[in-house]
C-alpha positions, 0 to 999 in steps of 0.5 A: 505470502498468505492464501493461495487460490483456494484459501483465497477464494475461501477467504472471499466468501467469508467476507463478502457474506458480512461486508455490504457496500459502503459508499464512504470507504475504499477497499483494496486487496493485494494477493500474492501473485498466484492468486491475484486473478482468483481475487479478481474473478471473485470480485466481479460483482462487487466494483466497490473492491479493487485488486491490487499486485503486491510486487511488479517488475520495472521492465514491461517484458524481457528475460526475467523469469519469476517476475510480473510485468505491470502490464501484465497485472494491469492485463490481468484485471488489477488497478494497482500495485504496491511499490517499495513495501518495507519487505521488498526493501529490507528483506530483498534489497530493493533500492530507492532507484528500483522503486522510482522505476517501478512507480513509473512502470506501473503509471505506464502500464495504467496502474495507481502506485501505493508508495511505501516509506518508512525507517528502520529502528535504528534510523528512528532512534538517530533521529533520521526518520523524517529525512529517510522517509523524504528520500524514499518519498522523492526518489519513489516519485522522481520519474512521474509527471505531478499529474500522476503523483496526484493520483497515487497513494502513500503508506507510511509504514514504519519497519519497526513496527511491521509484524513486531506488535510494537505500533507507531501512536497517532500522534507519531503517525501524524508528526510524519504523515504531515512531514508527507503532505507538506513535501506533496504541497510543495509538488502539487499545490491544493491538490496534495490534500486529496492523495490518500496517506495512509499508516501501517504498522501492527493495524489490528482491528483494536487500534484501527479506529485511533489511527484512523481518527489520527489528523493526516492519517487517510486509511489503513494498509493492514499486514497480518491482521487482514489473514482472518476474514472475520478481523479484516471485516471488523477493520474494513467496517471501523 
């Protein structure tokens, strides 16, 4: 809940002034609500950077007043949406059940999902990292066809290490982000290899290059660190 249209559009021209395109990356931004078309028409010009929602409902209409249908944000201009982010799940309850409806109502409505999945410390500490992350995984996709699955994104982010400072090391991004790719395998075959998994969790722009060198780690999905333009620069460039 960061940058509204001005800040936003602000934001924008800092950026782009120092980011030139890079064919070997893929940059995404995701607005809080107010200001997603402002990112959107601040974008125009540069097809490199796609716009994603933070949060959508999984009804395609209907009385529920303060949400965004995925249609709408489609509508609007946006190509994606994060789905089952660890403050949709922990701060206001969103279930595994509500993310599996909202994976396939952002597939209906032509939008890519970025499912989020990660344990909370107390899990990490019993040992049951690997087993709640399979849960969220399987019942975040359990409503899409695997030809959909193929084309979405994961983020492991682990809710210990989101906003805390504390953050995972590669070695543990790996350990889990292979556990992932392994239950992707057994979906999808060959095809798992090309979904983007992606870490985060405390990314800053000093230790973005070792997650990024991380084996199974393809990209980053950076919290507070991407607020200050000239730190998002930095981590986009790494």
């Amino acid at each position: 809940m960061h940058h509204g249209p001005s800040d936003a559009r602000a934001f924008l021209r800092s950026f782009l002034a120092h980011y030139a395109r890079r064919p070997d990356r893929q940059v995404v931004f995701f607005p809080p609500a107010v200001s997603l078309t402002t990112v959107i028409d601040g974008l125009k010009e540069r097809q490199d950077i796609l716009v994603g929602a933070q949060n959508i409902h999984w009804e395609d209409k209907g009385a529920f007043t303060g949400e965004l249908s995925a249609a709408m944000v489609r509508d609007a201009g946006a190509e994606l949406a994060l789905v089952g982010h660890s403050e949709r799940r922990h701060v206001f309850g969103e279930t595994d059940e509500q993310t599996s409806l909202k994976v396939a109502a952002a597939v209906r409505a032509g939008l890519t999902p970025m499912l989020c999945v990660g344990e909370k410390l107390e899990e990490r500490e019993r040992g049951d990292t690997e087993l709640v992350v399979l849960r969220q995984l399987r019942a975040g996709i359990s409503r899409i066809e695997p030809h959909a699955i193929a084309s979405m994104l994961i983020a492991y982010e682990p809710v210990w290490a989101i906003g805390t400072g504390k953050t995972a090391t590669p070695q543990d991004a790996t350990a889990i982000h292979t556990v992932i790719r392994r239950e992707l395998m057994a979906i999808l075959g060959e095809k798992a290899n090309a979904l983007p998994i992606l870490y985060g969790g405390s990314v800053n722009r000093g230790n973005a290059q070792s997650l990024l060198e991380a084996a199974e780690v393809g990209g980053l999905l950076v919290g507070g660190a991407s607020l200050d333009a000239e730190g998002w620069t930095s981590i986009v460039r790494t």
